[in-house]
mmCIF file of the N, C-alpha and C atoms, coordinates in Angstrom:
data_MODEL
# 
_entry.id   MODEL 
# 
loop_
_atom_site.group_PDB 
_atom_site.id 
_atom_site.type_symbol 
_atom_site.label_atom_id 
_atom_site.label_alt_id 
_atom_site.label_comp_id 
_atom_site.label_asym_id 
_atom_site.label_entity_id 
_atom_site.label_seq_id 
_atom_site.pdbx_PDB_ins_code 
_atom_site.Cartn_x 
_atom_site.Cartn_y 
_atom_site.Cartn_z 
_atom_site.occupancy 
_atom_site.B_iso_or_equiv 
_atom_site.pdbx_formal_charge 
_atom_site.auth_seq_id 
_atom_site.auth_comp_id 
_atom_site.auth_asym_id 
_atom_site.auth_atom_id 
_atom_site.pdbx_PDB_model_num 
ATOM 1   N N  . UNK A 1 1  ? 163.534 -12.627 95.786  1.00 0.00 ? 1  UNK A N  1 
ATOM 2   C CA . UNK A 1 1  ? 162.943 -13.248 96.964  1.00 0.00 ? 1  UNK A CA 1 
ATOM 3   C C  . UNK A 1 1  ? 162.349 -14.592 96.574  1.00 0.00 ? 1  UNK A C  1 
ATOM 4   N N  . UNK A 1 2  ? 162.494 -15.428 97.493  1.00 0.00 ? 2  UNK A N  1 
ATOM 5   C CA . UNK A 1 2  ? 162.363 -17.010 97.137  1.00 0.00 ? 2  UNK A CA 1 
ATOM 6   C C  . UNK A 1 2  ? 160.504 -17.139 97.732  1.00 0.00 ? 2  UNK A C  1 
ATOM 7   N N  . UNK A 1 3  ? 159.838 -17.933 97.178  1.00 0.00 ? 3  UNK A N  1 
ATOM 8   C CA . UNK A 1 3  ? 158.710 -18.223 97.549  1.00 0.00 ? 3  UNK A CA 1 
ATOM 9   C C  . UNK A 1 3  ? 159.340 -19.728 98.387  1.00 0.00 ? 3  UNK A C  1 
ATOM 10  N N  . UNK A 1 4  ? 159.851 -19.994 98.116  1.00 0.00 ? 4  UNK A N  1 
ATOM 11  C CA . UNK A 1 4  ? 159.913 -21.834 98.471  1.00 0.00 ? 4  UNK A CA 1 
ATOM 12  C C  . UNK A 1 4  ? 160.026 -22.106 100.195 1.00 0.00 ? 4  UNK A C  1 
ATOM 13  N N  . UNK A 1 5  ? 160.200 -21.301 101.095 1.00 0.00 ? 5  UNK A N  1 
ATOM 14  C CA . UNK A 1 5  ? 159.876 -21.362 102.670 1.00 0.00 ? 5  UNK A CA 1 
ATOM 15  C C  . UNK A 1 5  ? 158.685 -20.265 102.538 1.00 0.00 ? 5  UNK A C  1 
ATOM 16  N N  . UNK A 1 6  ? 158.075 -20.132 101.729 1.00 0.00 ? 6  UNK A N  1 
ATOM 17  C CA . UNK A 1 6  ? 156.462 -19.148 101.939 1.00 0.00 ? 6  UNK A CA 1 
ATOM 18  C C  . UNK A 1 6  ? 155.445 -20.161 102.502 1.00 0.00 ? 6  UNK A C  1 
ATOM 19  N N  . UNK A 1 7  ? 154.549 -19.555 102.980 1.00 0.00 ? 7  UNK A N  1 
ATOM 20  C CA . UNK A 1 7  ? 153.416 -20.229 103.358 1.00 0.00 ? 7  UNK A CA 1 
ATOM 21  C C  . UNK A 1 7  ? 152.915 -20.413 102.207 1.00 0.00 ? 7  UNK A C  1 
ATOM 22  N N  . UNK A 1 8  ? 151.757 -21.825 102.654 1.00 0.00 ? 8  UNK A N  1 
ATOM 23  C CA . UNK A 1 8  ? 150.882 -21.583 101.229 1.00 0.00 ? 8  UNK A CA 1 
ATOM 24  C C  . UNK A 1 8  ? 150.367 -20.746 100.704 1.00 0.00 ? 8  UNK A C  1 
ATOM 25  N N  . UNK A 1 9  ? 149.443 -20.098 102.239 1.00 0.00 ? 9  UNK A N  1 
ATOM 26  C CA . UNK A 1 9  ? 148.927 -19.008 101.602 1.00 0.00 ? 9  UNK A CA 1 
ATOM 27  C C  . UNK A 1 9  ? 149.521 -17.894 100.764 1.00 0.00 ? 9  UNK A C  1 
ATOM 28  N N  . UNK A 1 10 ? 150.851 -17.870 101.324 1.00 0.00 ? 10 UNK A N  1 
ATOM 29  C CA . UNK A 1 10 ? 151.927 -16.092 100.334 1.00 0.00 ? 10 UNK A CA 1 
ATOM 30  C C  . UNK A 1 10 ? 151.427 -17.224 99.034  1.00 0.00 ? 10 UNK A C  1 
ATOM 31  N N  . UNK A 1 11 ? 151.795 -18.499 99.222  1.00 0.00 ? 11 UNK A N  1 
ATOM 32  C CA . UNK A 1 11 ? 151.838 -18.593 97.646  1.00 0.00 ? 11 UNK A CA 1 
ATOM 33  C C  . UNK A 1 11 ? 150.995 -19.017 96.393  1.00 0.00 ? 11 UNK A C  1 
ATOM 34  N N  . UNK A 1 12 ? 149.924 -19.095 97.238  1.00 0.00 ? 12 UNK A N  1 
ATOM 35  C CA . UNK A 1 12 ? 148.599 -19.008 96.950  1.00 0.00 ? 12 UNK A CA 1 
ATOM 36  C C  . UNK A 1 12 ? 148.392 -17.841 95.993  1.00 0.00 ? 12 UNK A C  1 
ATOM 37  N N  . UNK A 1 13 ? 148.824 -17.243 97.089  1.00 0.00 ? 13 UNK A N  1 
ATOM 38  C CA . UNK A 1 13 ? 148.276 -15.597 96.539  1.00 0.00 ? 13 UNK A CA 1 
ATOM 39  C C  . UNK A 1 13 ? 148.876 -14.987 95.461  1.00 0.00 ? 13 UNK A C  1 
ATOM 40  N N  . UNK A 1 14 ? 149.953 -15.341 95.409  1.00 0.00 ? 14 UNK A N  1 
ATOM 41  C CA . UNK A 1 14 ? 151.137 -15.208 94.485  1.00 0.00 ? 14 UNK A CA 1 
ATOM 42  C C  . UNK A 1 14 ? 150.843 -15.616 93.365  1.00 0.00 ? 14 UNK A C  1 
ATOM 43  N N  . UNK A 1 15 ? 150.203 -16.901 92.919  1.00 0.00 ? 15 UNK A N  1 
ATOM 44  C CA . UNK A 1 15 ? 149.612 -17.503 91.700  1.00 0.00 ? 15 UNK A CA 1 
ATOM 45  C C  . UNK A 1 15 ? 148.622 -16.778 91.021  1.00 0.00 ? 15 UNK A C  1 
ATOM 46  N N  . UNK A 1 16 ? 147.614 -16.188 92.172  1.00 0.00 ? 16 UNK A N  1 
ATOM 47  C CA . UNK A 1 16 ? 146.874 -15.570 92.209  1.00 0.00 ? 16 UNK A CA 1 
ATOM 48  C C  . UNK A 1 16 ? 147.078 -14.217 91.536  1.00 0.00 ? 16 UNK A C  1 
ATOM 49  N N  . UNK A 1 17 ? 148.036 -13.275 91.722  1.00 0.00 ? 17 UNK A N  1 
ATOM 50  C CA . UNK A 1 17 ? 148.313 -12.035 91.451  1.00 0.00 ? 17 UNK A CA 1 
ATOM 51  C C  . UNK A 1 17 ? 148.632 -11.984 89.797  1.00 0.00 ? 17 UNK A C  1 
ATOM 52  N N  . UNK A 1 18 ? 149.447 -13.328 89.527  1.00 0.00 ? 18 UNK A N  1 
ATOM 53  C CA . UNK A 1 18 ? 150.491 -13.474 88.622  1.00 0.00 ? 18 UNK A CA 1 
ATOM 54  C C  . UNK A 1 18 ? 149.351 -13.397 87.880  1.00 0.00 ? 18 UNK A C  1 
ATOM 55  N N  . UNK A 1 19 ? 148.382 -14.726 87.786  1.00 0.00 ? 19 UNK A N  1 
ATOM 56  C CA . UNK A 1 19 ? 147.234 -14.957 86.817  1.00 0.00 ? 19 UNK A CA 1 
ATOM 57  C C  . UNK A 1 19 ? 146.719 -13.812 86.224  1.00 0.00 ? 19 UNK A C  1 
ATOM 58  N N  . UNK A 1 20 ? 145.939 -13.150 87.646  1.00 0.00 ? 20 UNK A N  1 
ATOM 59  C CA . UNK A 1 20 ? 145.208 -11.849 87.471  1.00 0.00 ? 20 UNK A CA 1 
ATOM 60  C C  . UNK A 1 20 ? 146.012 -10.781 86.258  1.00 0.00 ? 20 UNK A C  1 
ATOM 61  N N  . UNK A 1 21 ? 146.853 -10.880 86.724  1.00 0.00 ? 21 UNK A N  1 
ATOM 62  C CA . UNK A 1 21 ? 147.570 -10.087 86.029  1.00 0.00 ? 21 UNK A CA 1 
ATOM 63  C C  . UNK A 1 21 ? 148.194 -10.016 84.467  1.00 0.00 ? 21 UNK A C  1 
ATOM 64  N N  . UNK A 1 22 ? 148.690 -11.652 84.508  1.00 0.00 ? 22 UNK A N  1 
ATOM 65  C CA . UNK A 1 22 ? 148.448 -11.904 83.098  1.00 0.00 ? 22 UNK A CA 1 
ATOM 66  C C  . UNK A 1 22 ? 147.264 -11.765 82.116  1.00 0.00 ? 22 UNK A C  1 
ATOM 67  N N  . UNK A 1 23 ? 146.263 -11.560 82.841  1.00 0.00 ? 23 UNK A N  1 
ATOM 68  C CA . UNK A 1 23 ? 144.527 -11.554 82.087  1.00 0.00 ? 23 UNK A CA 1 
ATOM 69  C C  . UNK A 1 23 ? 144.775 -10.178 81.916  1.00 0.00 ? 23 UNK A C  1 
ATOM 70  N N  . UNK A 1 24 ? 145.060 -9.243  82.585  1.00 0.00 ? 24 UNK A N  1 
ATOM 71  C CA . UNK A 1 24 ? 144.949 -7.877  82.998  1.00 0.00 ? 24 UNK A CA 1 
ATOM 72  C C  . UNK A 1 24 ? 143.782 -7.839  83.197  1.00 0.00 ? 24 UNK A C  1 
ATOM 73  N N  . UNK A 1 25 ? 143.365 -8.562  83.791  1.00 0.00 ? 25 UNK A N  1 
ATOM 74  C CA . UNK A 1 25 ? 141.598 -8.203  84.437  1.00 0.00 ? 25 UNK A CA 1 
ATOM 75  C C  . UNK A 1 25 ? 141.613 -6.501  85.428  1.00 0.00 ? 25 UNK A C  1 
ATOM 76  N N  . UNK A 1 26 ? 140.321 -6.112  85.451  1.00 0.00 ? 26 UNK A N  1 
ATOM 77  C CA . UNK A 1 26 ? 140.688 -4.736  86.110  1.00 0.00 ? 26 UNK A CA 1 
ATOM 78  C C  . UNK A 1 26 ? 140.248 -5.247  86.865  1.00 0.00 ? 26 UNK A C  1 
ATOM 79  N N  . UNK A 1 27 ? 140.780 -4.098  88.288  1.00 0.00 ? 27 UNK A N  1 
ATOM 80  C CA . UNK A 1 27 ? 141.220 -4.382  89.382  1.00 0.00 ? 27 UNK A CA 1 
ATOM 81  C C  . UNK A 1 27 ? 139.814 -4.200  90.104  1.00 0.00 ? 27 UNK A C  1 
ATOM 82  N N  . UNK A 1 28 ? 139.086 -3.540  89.758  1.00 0.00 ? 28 UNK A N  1 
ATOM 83  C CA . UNK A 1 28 ? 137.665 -3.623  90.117  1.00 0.00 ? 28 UNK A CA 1 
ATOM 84  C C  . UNK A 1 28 ? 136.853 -4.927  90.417  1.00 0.00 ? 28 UNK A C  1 
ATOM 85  N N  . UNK A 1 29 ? 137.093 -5.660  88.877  1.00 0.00 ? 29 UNK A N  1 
ATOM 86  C CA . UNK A 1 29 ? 136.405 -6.801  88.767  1.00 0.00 ? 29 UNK A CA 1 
ATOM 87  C C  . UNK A 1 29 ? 136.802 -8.090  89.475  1.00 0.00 ? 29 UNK A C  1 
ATOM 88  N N  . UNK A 1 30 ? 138.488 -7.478  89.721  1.00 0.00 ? 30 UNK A N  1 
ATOM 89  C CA . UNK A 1 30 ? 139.499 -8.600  90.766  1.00 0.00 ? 30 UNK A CA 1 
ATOM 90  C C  . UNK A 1 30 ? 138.727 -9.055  92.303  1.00 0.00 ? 30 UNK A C  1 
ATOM 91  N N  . UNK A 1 31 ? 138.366 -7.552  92.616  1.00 0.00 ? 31 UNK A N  1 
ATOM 92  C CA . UNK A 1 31 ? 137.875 -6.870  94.197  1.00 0.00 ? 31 UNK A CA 1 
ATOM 93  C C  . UNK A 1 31 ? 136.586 -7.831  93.940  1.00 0.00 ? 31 UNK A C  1 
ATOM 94  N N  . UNK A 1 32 ? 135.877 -7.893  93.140  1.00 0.00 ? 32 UNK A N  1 
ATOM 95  C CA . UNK A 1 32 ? 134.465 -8.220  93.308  1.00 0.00 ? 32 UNK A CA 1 
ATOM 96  C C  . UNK A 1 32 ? 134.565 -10.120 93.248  1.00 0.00 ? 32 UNK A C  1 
ATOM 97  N N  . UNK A 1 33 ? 135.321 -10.462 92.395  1.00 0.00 ? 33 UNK A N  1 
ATOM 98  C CA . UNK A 1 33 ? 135.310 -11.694 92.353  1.00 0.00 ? 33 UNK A CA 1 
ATOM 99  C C  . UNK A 1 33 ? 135.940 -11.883 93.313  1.00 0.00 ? 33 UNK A C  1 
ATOM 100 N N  . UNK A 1 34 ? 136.663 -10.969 94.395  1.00 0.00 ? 34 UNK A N  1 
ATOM 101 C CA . UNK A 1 34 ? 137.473 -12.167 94.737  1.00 0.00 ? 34 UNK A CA 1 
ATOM 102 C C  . UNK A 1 34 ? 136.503 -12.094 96.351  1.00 0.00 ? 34 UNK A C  1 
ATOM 103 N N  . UNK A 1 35 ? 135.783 -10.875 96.505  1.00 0.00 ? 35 UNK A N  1 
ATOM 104 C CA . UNK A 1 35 ? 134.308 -11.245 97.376  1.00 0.00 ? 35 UNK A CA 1 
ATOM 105 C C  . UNK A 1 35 ? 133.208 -12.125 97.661  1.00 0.00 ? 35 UNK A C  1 
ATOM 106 N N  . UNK A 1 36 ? 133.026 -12.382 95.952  1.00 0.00 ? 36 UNK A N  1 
ATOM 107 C CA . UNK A 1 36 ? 132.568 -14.092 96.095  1.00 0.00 ? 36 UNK A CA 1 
ATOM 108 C C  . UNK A 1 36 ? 133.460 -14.892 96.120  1.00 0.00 ? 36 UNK A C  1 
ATOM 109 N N  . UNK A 1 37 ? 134.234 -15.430 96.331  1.00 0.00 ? 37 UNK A N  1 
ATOM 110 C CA . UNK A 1 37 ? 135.196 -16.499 96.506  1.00 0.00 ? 37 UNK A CA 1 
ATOM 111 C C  . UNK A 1 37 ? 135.285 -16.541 97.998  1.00 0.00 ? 37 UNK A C  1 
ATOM 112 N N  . UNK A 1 38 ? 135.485 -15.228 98.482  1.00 0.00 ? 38 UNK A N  1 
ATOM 113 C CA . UNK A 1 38 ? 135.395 -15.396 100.259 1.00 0.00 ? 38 UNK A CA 1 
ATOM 114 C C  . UNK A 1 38 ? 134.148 -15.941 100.468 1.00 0.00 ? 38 UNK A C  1 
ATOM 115 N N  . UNK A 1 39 ? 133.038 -15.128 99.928  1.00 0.00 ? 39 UNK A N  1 
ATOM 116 C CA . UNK A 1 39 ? 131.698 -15.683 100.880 1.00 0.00 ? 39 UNK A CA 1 
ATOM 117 C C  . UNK A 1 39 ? 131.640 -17.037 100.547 1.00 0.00 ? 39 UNK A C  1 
ATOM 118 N N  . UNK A 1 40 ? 132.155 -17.731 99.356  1.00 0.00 ? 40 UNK A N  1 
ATOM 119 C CA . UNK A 1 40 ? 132.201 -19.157 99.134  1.00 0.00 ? 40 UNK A CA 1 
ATOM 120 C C  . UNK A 1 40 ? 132.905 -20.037 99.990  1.00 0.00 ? 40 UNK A C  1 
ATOM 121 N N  . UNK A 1 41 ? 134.063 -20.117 99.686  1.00 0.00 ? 41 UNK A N  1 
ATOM 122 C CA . UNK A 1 41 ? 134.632 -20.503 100.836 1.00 0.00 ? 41 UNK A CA 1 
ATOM 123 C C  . UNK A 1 41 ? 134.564 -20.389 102.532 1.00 0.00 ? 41 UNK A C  1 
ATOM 124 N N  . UNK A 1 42 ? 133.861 -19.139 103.268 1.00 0.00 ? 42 UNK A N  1 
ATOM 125 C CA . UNK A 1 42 ? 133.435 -18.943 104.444 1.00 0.00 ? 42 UNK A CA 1 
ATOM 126 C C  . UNK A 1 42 ? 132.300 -20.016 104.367 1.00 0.00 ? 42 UNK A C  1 
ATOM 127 N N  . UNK A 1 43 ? 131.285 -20.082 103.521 1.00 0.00 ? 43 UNK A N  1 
ATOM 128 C CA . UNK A 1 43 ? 130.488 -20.788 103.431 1.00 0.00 ? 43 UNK A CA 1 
ATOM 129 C C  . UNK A 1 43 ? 131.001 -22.640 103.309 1.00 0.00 ? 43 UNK A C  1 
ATOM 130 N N  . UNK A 1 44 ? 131.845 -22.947 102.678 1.00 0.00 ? 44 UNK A N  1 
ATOM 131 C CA . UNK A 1 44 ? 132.023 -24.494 102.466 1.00 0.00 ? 44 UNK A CA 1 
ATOM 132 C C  . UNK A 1 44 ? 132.703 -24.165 104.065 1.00 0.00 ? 44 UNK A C  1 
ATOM 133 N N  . UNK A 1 45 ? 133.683 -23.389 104.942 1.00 0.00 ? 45 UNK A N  1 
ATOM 134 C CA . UNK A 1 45 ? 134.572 -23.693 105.688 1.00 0.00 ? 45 UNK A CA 1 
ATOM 135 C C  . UNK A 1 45 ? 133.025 -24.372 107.451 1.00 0.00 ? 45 UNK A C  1 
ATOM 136 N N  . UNK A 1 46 ? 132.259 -22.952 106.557 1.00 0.00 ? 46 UNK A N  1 
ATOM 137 C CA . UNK A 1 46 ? 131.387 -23.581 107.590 1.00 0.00 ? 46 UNK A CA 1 
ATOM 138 C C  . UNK A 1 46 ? 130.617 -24.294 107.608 1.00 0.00 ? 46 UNK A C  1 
ATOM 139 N N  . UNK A 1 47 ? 130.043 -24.938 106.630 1.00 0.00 ? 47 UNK A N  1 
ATOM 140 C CA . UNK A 1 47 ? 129.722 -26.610 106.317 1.00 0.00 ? 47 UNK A CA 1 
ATOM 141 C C  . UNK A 1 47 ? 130.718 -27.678 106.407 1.00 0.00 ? 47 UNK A C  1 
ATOM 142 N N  . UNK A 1 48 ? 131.575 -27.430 106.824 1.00 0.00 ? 48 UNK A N  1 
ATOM 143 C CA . UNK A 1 48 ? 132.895 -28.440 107.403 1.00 0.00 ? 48 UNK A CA 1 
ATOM 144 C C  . UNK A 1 48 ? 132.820 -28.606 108.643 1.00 0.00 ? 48 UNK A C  1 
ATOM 145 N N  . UNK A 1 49 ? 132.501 -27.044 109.189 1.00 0.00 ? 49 UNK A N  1 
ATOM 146 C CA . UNK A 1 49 ? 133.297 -26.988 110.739 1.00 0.00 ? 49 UNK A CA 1 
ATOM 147 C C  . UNK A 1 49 ? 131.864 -27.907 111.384 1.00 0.00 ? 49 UNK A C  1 
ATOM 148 N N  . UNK A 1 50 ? 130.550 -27.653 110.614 1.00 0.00 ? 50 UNK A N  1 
ATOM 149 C CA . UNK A 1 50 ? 128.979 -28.117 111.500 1.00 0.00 ? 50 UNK A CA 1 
ATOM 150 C C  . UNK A 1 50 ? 129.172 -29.484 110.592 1.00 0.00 ? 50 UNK A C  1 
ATOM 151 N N  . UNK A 1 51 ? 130.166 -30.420 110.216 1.00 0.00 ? 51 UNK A N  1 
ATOM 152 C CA . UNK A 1 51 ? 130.024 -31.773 109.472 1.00 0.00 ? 51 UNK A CA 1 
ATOM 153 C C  . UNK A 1 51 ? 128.899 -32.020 108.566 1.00 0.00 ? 51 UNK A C  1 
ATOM 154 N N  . UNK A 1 52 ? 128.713 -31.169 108.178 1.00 0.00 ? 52 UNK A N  1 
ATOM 155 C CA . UNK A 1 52 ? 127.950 -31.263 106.543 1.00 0.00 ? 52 UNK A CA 1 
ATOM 156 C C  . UNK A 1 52 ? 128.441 -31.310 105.179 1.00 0.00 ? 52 UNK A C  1 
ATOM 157 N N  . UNK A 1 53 ? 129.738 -31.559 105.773 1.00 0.00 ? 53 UNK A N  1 
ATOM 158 C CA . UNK A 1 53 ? 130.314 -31.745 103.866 1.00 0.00 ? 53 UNK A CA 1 
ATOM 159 C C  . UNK A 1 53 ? 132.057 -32.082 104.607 1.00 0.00 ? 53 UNK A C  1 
ATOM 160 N N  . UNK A 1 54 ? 132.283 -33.098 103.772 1.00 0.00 ? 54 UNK A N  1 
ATOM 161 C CA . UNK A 1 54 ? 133.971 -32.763 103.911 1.00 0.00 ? 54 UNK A CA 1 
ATOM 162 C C  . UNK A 1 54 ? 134.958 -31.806 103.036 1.00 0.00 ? 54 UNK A C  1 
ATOM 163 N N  . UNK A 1 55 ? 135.642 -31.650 103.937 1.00 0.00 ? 55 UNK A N  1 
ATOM 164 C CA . UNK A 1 55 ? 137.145 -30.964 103.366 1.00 0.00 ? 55 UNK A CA 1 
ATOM 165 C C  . UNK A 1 55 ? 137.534 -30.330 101.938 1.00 0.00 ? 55 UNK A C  1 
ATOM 166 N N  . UNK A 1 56 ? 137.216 -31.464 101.082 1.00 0.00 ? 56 UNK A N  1 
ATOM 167 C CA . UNK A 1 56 ? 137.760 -31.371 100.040 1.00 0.00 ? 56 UNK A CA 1 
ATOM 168 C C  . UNK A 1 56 ? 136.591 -30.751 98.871  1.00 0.00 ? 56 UNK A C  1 
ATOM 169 N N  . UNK A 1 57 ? 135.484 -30.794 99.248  1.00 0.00 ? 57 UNK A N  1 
ATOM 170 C CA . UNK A 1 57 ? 134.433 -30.068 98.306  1.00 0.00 ? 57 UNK A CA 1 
ATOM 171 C C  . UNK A 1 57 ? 134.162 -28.720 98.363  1.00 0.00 ? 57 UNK A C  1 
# 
């Protein structure tokens, strides 16, 4: 299966899996980090959306 008509996101995620996986990080510690990364990002998305920060930070 071709990634190359994937969304970013499939292929985002895809980088994502590969990495993880090459570390063999456990899957526990995957779940937890990847909880802060949401609340991070929810957080910058919504200092974007109220113009307190741009885009790219």
């Amino acid at each position: 299966m071709s990634l190359e008509n994937a969304s970013d996101e499939v292929k985002l995620a895809v980088d994502l899996i590969m990495l993880l996986e090459s570390h063999q990080i456990p899957a526990q510690t995957v779940l937890a980090a990847l909880e802060i990364v949401q609340r991070d990002y929810a957080n910058k998305l919504k200092n974007v959306e109220s113009g307190s920060q741009s885009p790219e930070k």
